[in-house]
N, CA, C and O of each residue as an XYZ file, in Angstrom:
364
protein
N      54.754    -14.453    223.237
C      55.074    -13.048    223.116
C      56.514    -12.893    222.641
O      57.373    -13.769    222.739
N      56.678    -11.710    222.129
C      57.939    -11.280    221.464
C      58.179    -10.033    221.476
O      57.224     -9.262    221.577
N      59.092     -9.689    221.408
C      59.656     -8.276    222.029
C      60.031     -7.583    220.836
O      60.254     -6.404    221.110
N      60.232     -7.905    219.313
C      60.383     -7.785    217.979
C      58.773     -7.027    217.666
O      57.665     -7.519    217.882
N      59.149     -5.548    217.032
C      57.521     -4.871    216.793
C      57.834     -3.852    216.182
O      58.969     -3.421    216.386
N      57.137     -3.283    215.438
C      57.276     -2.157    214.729
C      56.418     -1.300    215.114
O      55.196     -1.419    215.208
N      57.353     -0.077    215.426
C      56.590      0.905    215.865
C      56.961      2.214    214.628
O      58.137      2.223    214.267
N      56.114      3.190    214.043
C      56.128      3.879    213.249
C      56.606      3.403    212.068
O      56.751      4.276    211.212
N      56.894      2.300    211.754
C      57.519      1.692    210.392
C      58.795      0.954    210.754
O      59.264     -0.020    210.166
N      59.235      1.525    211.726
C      60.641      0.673    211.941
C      60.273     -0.065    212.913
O      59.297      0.036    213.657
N      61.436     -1.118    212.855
C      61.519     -2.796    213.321
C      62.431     -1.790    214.911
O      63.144     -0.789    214.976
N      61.838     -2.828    215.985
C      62.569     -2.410    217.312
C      62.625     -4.211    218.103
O      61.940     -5.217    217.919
N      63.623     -3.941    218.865
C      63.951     -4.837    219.321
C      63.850     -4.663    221.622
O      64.671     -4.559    222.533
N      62.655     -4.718    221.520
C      62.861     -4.554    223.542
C      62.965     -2.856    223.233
O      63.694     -2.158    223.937
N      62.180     -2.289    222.140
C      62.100     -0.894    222.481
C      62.861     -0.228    222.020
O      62.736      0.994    222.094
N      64.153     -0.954    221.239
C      65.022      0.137    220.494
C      65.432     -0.310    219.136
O      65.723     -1.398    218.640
N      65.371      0.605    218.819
C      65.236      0.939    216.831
C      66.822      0.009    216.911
O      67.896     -0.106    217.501
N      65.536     -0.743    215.280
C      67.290     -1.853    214.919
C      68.098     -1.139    214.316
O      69.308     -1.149    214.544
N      67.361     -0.214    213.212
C      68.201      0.848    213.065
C      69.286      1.282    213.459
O      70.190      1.388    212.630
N      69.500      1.630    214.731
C      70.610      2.481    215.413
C      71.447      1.432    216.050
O      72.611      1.725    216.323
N      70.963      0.157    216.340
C      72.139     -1.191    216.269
C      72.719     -0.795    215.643
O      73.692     -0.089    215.907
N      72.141     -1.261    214.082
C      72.642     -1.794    212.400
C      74.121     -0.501    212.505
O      75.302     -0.795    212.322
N      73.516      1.073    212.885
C      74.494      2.027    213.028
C      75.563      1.675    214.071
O      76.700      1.537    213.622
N      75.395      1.516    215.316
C      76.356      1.318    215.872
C      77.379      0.304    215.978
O      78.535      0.307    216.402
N      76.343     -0.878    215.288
C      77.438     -2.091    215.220
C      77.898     -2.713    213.756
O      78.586     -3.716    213.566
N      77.373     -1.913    212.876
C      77.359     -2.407    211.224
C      76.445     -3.387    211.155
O      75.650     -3.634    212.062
N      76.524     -4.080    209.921
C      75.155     -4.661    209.434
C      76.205     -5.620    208.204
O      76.883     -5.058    207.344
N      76.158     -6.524    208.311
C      74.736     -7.630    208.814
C      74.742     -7.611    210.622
O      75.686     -7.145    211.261
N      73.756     -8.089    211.127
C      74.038     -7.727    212.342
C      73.145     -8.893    212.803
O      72.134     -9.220    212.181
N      73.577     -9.518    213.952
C      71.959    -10.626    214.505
C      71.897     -9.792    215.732
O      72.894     -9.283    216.246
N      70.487     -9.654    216.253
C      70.044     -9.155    217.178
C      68.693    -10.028    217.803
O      67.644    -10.290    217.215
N      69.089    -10.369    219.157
C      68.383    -11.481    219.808
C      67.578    -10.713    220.922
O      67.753     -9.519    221.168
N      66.982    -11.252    221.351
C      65.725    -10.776    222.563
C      65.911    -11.388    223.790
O      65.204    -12.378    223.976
N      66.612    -11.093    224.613
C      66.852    -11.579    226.130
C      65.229    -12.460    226.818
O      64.770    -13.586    227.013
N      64.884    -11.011    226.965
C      63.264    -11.278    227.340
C      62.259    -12.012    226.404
O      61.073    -12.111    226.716
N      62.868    -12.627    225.012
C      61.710    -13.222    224.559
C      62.373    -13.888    224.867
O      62.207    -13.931    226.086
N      63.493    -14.869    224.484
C      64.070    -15.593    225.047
C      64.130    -16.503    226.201
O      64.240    -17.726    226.288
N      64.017    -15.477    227.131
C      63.556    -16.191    228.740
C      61.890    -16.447    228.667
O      61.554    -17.472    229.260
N      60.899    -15.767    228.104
C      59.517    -15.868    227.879
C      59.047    -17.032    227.163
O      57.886    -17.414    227.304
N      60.011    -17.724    226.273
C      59.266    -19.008    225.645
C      59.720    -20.003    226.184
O      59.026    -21.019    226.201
N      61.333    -20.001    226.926
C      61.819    -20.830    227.744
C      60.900    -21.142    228.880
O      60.832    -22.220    229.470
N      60.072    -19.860    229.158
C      59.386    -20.118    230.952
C      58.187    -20.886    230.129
O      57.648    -21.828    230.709
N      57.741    -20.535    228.812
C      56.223    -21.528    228.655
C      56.766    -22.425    228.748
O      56.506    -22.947    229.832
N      57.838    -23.293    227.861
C      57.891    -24.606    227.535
C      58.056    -25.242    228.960
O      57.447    -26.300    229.120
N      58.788    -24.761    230.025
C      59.462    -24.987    231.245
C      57.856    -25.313    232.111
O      57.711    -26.476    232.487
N      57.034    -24.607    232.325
C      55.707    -24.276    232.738
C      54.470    -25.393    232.035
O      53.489    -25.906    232.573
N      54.910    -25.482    230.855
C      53.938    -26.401    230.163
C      54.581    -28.017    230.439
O      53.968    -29.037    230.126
N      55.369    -28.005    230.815
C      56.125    -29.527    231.431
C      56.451    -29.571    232.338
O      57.390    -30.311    232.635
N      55.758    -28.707    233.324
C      56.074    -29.221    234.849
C      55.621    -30.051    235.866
O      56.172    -30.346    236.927
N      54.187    -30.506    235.257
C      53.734    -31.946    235.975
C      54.705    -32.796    235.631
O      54.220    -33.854    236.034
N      56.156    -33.175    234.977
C      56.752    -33.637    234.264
C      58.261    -33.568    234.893
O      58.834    -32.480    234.949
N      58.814    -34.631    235.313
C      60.078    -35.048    235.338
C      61.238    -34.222    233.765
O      61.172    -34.932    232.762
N      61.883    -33.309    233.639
C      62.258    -32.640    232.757
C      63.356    -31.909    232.672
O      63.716    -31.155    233.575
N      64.167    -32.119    231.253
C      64.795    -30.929    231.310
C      65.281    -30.284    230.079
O      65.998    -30.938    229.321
N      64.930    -28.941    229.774
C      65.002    -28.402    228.750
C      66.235    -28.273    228.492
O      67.080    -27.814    229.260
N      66.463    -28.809    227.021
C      67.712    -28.801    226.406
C      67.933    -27.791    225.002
O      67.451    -27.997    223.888
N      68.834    -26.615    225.434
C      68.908    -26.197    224.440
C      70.204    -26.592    223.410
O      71.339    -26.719    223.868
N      69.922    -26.760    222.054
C      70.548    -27.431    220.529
C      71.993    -26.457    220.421
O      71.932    -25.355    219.876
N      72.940    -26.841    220.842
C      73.790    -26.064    220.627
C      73.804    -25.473    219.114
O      73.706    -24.261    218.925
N      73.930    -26.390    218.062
C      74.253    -26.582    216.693
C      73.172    -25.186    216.034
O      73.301    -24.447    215.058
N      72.209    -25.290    217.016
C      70.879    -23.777    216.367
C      71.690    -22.415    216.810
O      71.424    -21.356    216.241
N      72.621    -22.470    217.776
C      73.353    -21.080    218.097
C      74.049    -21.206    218.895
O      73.822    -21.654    220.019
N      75.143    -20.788    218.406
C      76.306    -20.947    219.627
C      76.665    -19.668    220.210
O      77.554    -19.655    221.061
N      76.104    -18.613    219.871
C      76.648    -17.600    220.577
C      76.451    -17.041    222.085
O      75.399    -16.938    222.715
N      77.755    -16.715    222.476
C      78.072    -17.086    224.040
C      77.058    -16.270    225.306
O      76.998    -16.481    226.518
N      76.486    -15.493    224.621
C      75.508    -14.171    224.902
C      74.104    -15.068    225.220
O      73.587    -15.230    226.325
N      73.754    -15.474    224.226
C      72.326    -16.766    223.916
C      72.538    -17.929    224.856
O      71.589    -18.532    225.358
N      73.780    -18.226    225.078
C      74.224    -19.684    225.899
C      74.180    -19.002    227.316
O      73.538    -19.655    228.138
N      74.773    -17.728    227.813
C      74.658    -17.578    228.863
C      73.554    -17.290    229.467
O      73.629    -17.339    230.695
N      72.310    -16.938    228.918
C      70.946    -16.649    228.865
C      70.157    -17.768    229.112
O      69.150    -17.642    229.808
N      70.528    -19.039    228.557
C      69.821    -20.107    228.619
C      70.498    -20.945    229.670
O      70.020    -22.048    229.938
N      71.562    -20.512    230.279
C      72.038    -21.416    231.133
C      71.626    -20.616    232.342
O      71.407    -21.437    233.233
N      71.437    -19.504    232.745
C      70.892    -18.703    233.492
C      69.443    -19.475    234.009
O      68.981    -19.993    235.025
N      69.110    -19.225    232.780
C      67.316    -19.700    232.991
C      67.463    -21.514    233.608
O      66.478    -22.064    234.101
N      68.481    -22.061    233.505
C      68.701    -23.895    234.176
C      68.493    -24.635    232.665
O      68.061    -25.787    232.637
N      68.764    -24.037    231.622
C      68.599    -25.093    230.726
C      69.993    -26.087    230.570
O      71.069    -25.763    231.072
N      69.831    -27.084    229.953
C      70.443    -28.099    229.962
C      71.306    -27.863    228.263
O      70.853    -26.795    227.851
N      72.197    -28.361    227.323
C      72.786    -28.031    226.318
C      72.689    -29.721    225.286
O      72.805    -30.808    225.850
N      72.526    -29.621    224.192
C      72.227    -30.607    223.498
C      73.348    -30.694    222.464
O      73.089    -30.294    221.329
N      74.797    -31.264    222.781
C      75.936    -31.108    222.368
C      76.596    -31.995    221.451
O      76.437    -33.201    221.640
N      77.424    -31.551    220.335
C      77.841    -32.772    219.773
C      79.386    -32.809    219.300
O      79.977    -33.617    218.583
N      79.733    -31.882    219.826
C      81.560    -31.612    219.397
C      81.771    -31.539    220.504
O      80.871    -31.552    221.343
N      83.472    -31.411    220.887
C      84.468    -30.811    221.883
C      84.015    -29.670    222.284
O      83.812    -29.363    223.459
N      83.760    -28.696    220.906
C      84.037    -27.199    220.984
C      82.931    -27.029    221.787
O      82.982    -26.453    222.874
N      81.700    -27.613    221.193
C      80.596    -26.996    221.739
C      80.501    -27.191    223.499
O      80.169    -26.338    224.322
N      80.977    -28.831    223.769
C      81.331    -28.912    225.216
C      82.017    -27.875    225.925
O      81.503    -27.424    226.948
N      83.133    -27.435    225.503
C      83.812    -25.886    225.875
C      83.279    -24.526    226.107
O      83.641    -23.549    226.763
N      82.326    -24.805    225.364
C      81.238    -23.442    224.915
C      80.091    -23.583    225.987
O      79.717    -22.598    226.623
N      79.550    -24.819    226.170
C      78.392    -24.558    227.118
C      79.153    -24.519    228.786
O      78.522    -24.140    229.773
N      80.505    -24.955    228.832
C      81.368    -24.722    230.219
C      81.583    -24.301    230.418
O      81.783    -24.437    231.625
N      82.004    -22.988    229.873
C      82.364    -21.646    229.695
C      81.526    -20.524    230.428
O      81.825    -19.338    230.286
C-alpha cells in the first residue's frame, strides 16, 4: 500500500494535494510518505520474522534527516559508507 493517489485529477500525498506543497514550499520539491514508509518497512520486517534479522536501510538511496529519523524510529539498522553518513544516521 501507498498513500500516493489521485483524487479528482490531482496527485495527493496522505490526503493532501501536492499541489499546495509545490505552493507552499516551491517546486522542485520531494515529498515522502511517513505511513508508506513505515507500511513496507512493517512487511519486509513481518515477512522475516521467523528469521534472525535486521533491516538495513542504504544510506546512499537517501539521506534526508526526516526519512532517517523515520526509519530509525521503526529499529532499522543504516547501511553506511562515509564519515558523513555515520554522522547522519547518529544524529
Amino acid at each position: 500500500m501507498h498513500d500516493f493517489r489521485y483524487i479528482d485529477g490531482r496527485l495527493h500525498c496522505e490526503g493532501v494535494p501536492v499541489e499546495s506543497l509545490a505552493n507552499r514550499f516551491g517546486s522542485p520539491l520531494y515529498v515522502y510518505s511517513q505511513s508508506t514508509l513505515t507500511d513496507h518497512f512493517n512487511k519486509l520486517t513481518g515477512a522475516l520474522s521467523l528469521l534472525d534479522h535486521l533491516v538495513c536501510f542504504a544510506m546512499k538511496s537517501n539521506s534526508n534527516r526526516s526519512v532517517l529519523r523515520v526509519m530509525a524510529d521503526l529499529g532499522s539498522g543504516f547501511d553506511i559508507v562515509s564519515g558523513g553518513e555515520l554522522e547522519r544516521a547518529v544524529a
